[in-house]
N, C-alpha and C positions, 0 to 999 in steps of 0.2 A: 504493500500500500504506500509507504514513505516515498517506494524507486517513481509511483505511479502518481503522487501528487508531485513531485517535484517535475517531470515529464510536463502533467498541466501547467504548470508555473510558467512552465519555460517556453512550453506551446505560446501560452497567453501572453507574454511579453513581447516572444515576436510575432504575433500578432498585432497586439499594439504600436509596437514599433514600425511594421512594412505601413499600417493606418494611417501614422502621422507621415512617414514620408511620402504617400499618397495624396495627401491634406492638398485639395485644391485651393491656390494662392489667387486672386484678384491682381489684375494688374495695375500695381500703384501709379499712376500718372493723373496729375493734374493739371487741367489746361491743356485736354491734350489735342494732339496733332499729327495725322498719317499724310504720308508721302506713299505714293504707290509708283512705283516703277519697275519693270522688267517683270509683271507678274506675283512681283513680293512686294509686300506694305510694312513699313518703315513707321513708326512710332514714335514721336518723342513727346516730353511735356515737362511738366514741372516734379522733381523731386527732393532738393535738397542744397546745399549749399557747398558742394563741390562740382560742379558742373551741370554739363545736357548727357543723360543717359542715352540710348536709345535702344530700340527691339523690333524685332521682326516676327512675320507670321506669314502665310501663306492661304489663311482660312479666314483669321479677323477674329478667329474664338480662343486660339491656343499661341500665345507669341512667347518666345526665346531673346534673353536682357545678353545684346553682344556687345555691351562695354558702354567706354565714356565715349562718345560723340565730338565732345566740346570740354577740355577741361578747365578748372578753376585756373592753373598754372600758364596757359595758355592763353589768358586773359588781362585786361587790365582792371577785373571788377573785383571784388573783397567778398563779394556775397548777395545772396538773394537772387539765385538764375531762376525765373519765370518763363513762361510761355512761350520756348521756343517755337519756329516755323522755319521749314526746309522747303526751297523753291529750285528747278532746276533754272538755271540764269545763262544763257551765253555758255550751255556746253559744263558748267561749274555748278555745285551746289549751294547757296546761300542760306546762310542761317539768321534770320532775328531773332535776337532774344534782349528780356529785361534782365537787367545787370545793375543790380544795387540801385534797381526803380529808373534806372536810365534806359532807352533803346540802345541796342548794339548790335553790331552785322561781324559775320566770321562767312569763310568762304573753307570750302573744299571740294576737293576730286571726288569724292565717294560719299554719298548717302550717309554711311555710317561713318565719316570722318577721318582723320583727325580734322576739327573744323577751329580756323586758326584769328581769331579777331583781326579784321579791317585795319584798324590803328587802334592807337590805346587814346580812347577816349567811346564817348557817347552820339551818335546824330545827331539827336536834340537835346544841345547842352543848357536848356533853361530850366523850367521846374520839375518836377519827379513826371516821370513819363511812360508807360509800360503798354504790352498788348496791344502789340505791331500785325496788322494785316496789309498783306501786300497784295493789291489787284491790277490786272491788266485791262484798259478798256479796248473796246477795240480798233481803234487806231491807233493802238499799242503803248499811248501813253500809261507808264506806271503809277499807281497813286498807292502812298500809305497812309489806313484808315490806323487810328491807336488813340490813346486814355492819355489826355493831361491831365494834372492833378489843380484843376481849377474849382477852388472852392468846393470838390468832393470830385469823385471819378465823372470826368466829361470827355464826349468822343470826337474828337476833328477829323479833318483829311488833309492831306497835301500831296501834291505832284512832287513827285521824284525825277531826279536825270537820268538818261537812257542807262546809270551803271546803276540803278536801286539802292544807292545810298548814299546819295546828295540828297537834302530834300531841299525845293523852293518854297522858301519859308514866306515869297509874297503871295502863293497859294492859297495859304493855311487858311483851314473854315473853319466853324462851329459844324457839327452834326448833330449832337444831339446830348439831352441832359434827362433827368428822373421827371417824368411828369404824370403819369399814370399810378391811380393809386395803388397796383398791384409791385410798382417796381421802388415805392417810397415807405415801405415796411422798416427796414434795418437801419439804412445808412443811403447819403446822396451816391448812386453806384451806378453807371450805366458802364459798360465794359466789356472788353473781346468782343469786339468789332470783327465781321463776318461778311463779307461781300459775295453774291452769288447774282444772274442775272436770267430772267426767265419769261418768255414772251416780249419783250422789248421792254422790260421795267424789271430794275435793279431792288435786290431784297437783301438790306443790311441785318444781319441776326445779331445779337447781344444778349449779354446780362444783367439784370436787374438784382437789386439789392447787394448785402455784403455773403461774401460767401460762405461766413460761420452760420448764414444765415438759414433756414430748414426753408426758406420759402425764395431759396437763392432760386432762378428760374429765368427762363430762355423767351423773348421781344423777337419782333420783326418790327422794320421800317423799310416803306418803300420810296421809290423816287422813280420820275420818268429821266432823270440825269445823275451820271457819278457824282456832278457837282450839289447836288439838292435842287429845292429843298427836300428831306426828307419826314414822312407822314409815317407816324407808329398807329399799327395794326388797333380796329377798334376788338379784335379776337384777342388780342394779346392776355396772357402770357402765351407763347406755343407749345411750351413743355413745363410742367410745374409737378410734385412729385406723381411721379410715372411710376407707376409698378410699386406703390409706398416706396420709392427711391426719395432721399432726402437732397436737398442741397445741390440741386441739379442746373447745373451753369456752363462755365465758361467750354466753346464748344471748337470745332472745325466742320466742313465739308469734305467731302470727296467722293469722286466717282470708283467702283469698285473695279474689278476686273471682268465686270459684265458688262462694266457701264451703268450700272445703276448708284443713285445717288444715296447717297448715305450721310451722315452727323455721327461724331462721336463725342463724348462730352462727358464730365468729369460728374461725383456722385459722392456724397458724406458716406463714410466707413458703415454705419450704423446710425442708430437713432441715441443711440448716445455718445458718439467717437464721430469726428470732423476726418482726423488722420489717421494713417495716409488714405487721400481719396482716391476712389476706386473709375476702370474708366469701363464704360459701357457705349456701346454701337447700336442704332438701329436705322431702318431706312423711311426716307425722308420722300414725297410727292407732294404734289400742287392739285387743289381743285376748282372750279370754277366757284367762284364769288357770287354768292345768290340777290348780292344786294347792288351789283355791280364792281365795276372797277376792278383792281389787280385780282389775280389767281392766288387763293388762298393756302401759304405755304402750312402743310401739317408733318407732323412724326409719326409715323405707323407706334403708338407702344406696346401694340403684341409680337413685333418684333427685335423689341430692345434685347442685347444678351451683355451678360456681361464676360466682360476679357477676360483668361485666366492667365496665367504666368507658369510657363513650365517648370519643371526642379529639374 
């Protein structure tokens, strides 16, 4: 009997054991942001204050973390890497990212990096400035849409020079500020600015509120020009907790390897834990507008899945 419970013990242990190393992990990224090329989709977002990680997948449900992207060392920032974005540019990969609340650009050959900062400094060297989108219109002028820090999170635009990181600063607009009462819950926050165009009218996607916030949640505004003015959705918010998911914000697009369009977008750990936030995919369609005017951008949420992280 003794030889026969120890046998159990030891069954049961490794069982326990092979368990946890089975333990499906969530993919940590915040702010996040795929890059799809050659068939694989490239990941990056926010994690931590030594650089831009980044990961790959081939499916969009199971991604592999292939190292630092972008590191702190490699930089002239001290800390606070946010919301990277990877564009392929002239043949080269370009990265924005917030850097100690400043924008900053790094360049590289490959996807997954090493991606090496522009200069040591910031774009926009005036007040704390974060959550850089970069859109092409289609006379191929470049504009980046991104968060001054004016009197709470406010979203501008400006034209860039043909290399994407000059900007002309006699451009610079207002876009848009907290005026809806779904998006003036937390904290003044309009944020992660999102440009996608659809039927001949342009649909800016953002964030409303602060992101500790459980009713953090996803805006459209539209415009018949890059330049404005732009009109916030009378549907708004477009995604607010989905699937009891909490704290659902700051997002990207992208088209898959079908072609179809997709949102990924970051997610509170739980209903009690903020971090680290989890990131989840679903896909994204347009329907007609019954009351007139633009085509009604929605999120499928029976399709939302969330990322896991291999071991």
């Amino acid at each position: 009997m003794k030889y026969i419970a120890t046998f159990i013990f030891l069954f049961a242990a490794l069982f326990n054991t092979n368990a946890q190393n089975t333990e499906v992990k969530p993919l940590p990224l915040a702010d996040p942001y795929i890059l799809t090329e050659d068939g694989v989709y490239y990941a990056y977002g926010t994690t931590g204050d030594s650089g831009i990680e980044v990961f790959s997948s081939t499916d969009l449900e199971n991604w592999t973390r292939l190292g630092w992207a972008l590191r702190k060392e490699d930089t002239s920032c001290p800390k606070w890497f946010w919301a990277p974005e990877v564009y392929r540019v002239n043949g080269r990969y370009l990265m924005y990212f917030s850097g100690n609340e400043k924008i900053r650009a790094a360049w590289s050959d490959s996807p997954t990096g090493p991606f090496n900062e522009l200069y040591s400094g910031p774009l926009f060297p005036a007040e704390g400035n974060i959550d850089h989108h970069l859109y092409f219109d289609e006379d191929g002028q470049p504009y980046m849409f991104f968060v001054r820090f004016d009197h709470g999170n406010i979203i501008y635009s400006c034209q860039l020079e043909p290399d994407c990181t000059t900007m002309k600063f006699n451009t610079l607009k207002f876009v848009a500020r907290p005026e809806q009462d779904w998006e003036k819950l937390d904290a003044v926050v309009n944020e992660g600015p999102f440009i996608i165009k659809h039927n001949g009218t342009y649909y800016m996607t953002y964030s409303g509120n602060g992101y500790t916030c459980q009713d953090y949640a996803i805006g459209v505004a539209t415009s018949s020009s890059i330049n404005g003015p732009w009109k916030k959705a009378d549907y708004n918010p477009i995604l607010r907790r989905p699937n009891q998911l909490l704290g659902v914000g700051h997002h990207s697009f992208f088209r898959d390897n079908e072609g179809k369009l997709r949102i990924v977008f970051h997610a509170h750990s739980s209903a009690t834990k903020i971090h680290p936030r989890d990131t989840h995919i679903g896909y994204v369609s347009f329907k007609k507008n019954p009351n007139g005017g633009p085509d009604i951008i929605s999120v499928d949420t029976e399709s939302i899945i969330r990322c896991r992280l291999k071991q």
